[in-house]
BALOBA-1460 file (C-alpha; in Angstrom, 3 decimals):
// residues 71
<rec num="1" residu="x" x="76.455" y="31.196" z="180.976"/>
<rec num="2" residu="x" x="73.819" y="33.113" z="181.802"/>
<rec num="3" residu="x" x="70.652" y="32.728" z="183.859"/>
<rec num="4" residu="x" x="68.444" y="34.708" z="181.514"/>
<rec num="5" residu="x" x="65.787" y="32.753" z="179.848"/>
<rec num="6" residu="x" x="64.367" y="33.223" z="176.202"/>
<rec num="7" residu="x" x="61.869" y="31.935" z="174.096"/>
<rec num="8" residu="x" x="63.212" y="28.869" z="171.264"/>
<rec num="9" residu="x" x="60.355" y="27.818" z="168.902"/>
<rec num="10" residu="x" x="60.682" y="26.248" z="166.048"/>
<rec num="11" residu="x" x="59.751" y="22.901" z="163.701"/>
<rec num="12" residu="x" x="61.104" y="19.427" z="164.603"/>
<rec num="13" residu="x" x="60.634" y="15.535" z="162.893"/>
<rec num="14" residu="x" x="58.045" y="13.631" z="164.711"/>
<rec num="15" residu="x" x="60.839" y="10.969" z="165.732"/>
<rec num="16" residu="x" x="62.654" y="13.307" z="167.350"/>
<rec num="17" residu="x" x="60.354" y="14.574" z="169.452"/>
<rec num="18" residu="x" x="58.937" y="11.131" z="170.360"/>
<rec num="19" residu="x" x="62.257" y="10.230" z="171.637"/>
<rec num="20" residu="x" x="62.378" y="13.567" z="173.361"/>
<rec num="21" residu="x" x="58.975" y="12.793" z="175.069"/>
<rec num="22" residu="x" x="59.854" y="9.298" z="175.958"/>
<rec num="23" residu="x" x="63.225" y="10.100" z="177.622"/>
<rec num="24" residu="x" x="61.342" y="13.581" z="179.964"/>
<rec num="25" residu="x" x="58.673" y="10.616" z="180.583"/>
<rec num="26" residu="x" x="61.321" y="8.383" z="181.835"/>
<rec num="27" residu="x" x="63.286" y="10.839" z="183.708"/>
<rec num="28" residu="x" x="60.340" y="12.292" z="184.856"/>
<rec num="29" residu="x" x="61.082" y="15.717" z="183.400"/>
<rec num="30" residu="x" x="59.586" y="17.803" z="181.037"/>
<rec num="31" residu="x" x="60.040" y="17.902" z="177.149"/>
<rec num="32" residu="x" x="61.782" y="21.192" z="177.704"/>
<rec num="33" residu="x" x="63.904" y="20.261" z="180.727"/>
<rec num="34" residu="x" x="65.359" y="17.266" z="178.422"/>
<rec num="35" residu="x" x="65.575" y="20.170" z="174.881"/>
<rec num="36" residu="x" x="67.502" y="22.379" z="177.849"/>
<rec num="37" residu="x" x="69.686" y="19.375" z="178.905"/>
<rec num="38" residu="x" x="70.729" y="18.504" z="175.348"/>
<rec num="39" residu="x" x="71.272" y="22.204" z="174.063"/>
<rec num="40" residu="x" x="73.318" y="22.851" z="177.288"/>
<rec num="41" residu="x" x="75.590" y="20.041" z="176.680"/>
<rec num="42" residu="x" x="75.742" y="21.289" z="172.995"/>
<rec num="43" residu="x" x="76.885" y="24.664" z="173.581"/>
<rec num="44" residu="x" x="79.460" y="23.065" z="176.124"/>
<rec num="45" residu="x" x="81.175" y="20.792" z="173.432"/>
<rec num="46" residu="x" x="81.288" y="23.947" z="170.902"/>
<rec num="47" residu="x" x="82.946" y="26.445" z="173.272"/>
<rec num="48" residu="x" x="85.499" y="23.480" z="174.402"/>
<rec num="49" residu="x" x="86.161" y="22.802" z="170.302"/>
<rec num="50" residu="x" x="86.590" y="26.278" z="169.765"/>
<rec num="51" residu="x" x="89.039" y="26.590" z="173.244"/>
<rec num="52" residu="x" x="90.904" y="23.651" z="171.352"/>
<rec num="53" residu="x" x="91.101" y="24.812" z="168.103"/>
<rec num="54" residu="x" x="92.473" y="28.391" z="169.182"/>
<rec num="55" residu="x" x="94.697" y="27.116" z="171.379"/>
<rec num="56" residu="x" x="96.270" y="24.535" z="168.989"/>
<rec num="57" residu="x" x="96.018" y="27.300" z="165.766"/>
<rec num="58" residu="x" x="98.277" y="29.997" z="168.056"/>
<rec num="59" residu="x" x="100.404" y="27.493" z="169.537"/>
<rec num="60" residu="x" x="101.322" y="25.714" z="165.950"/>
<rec num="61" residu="x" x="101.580" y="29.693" z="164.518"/>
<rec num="62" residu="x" x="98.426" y="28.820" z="162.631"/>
<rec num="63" residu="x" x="97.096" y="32.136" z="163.299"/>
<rec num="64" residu="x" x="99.649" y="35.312" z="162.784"/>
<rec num="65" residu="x" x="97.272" y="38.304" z="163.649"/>
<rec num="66" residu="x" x="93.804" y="39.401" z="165.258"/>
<rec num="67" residu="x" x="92.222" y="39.594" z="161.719"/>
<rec num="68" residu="x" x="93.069" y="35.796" z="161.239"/>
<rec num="69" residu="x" x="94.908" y="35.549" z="158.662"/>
<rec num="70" residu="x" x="97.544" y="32.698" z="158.868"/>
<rec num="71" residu="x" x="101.174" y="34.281" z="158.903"/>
């Protein structure tokens, strides 16, 4: 992934962040090292579904062309 850093803003429920404040105070990080942590391991487990799911699709002749329609 790349190194390249953007800006993420947005709106979240107070118990959310209170557990994402009390977990970077117990690690010792900071609210957006723990946000970076959790969205990292996020975006890991989607590209590994997806891996799975194309794999399985092509492999079972689920998929019979590049425009993904089934054959």
């Amino acid at each position: 992934m790349s190194d390249e850093n953007v800006e993420l803003r947005g709106l979240c429920p107070r118990d959310t962040v209170d557990v994402l404040d009390a977990v970077a105070m117990h690690r010792r990080l900071s609210r957006t090292d723990v946000v970076n942590a959790v969205l990292a391991e996020w975006a890991k487990d989607r590209i590994h579904e997806a891996t799975l799911i194309v794999r399985i699709t092509r492999a079972n002749g689920s998929i019979g062309s590049d425009d993904g329609e089934g054959k």
